[in-house]
C-alpha positions as CSV (number, residue, x, y, z in Angstrom):
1,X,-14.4,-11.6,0.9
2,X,-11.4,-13.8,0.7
3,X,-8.3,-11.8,1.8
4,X,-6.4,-11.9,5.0
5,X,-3.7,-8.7,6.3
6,X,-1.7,-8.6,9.3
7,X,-0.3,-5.8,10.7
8,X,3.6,-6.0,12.4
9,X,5.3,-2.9,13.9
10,X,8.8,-2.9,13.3
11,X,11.8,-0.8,13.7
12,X,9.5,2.8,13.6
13,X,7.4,1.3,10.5
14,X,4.3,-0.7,10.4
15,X,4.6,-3.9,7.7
16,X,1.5,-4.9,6.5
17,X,1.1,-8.7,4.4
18,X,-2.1,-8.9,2.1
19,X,-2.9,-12.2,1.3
20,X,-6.2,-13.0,-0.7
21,X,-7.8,-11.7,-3.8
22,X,-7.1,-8.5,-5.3
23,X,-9.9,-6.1,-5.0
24,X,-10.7,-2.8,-4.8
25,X,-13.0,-3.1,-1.8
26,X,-10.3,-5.4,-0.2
27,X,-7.2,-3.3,-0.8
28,X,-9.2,-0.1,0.6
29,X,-10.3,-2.2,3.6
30,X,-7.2,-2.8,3.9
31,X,-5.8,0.6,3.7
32,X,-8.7,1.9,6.1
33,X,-7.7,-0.6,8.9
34,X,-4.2,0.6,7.8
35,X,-4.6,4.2,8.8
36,X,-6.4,3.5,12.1
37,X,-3.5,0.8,13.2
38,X,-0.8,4.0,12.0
39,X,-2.9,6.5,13.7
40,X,-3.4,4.9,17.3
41,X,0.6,3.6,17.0
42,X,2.3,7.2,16.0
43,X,3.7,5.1,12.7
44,X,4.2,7.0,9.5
45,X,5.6,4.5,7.6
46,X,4.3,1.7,5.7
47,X,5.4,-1.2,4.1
48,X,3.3,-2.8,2.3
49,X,3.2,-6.6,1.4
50,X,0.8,-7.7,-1.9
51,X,2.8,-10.3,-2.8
52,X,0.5,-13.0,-1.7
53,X,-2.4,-11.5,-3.3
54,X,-3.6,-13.2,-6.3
55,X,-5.6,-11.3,-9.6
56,X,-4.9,-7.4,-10.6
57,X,-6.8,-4.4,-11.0
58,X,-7.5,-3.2,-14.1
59,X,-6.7,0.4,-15.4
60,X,-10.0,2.1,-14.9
61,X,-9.6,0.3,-11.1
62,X,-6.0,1.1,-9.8
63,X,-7.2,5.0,-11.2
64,X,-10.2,4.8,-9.1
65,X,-8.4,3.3,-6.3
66,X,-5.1,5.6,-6.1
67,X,-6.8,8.4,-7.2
68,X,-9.8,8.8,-5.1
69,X,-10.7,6.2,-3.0
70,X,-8.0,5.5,-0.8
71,X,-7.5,9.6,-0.4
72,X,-10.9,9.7,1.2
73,X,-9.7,6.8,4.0
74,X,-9.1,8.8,6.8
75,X,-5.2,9.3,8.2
76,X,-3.8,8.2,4.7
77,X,-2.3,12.0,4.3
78,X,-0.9,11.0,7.9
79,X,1.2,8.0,6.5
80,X,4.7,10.2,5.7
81,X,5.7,6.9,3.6
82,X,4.3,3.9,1.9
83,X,6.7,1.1,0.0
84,X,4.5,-1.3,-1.8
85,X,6.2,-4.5,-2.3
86,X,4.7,-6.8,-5.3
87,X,6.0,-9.7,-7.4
88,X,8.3,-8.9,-10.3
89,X,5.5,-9.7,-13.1
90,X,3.0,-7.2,-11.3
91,X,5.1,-4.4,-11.4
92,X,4.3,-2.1,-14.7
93,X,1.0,-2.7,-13.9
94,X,0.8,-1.2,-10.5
95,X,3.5,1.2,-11.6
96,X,0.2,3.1,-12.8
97,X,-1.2,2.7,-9.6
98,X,2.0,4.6,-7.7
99,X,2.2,7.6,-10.5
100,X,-1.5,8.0,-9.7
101,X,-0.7,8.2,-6.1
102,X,1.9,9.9,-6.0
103,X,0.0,12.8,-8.6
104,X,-2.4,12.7,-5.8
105,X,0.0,13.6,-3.3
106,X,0.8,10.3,-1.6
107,X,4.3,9.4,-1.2
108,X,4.4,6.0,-2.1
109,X,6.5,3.5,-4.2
110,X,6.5,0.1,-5.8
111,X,9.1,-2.7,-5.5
112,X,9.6,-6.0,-6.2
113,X,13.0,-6.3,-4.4
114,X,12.4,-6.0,-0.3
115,X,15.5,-4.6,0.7
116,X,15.5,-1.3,-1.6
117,X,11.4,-1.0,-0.7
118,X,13.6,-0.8,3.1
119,X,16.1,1.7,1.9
120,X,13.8,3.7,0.7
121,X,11.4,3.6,3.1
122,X,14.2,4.8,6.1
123,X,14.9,7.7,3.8
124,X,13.6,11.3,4.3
């Protein structure tokens, strides 16, 4: 697989930076090794980083991704937070990704400007 993800801890909030190609299987690896970094820190929050990633998913993809696949990763219900931060031309297209997390229960976003995914993420 080509992707690379590094995992900071910072100010209460893990950041994680995706680099690669834009997968399915990658971004739920990614998520997976997300929960268990979250789980074994106490972190709740998440910041997210795909703007080095490189391709989309399509429709029937981001669907199957937000809406069952990344639920069954387990300690994603643990994460109290998650700010995705993509590139400006990505955004309506993983805006379906967040409504179909969120519908799912996940309190997550998606920016393309870092310092509001901040804000928000320090809220609530």
């Amino acid at each position: 697989m080509d992707s690379n993800i590094s995992f900071v801890e910072h100010d209460g909030h893990a950041r994680i930076t995706l680099a690669g190609v834009r997968t399915p299987a990658i971004l739920l690896a990614a998520a997976a090794q997300t929960a268990v970094e979250c789980r074994a820190r106490g972190i709740q929050r998440v910041l997210i980083d795909v703007r080095g990633m490189r391709g989309a998913l399509d429709t029937l993809e981001a669907y199957e991704v937000a809406g069952h696949d990344l639920l069954a990763q387990d300690g994603i219900r643990e994460l109290v937070r998650v700010a995705v931060l993509d590139r400006h031309e990505n955004i309506v297209r993983v805006r379906f990704f967040e409504t179909v997390a969120v519908n799912r229960g996940l309190d997550l976003k998606v920016f393309d400007d870092e310092a509001q995914a901040m804000r928000w993420l320090a809220k609530g």
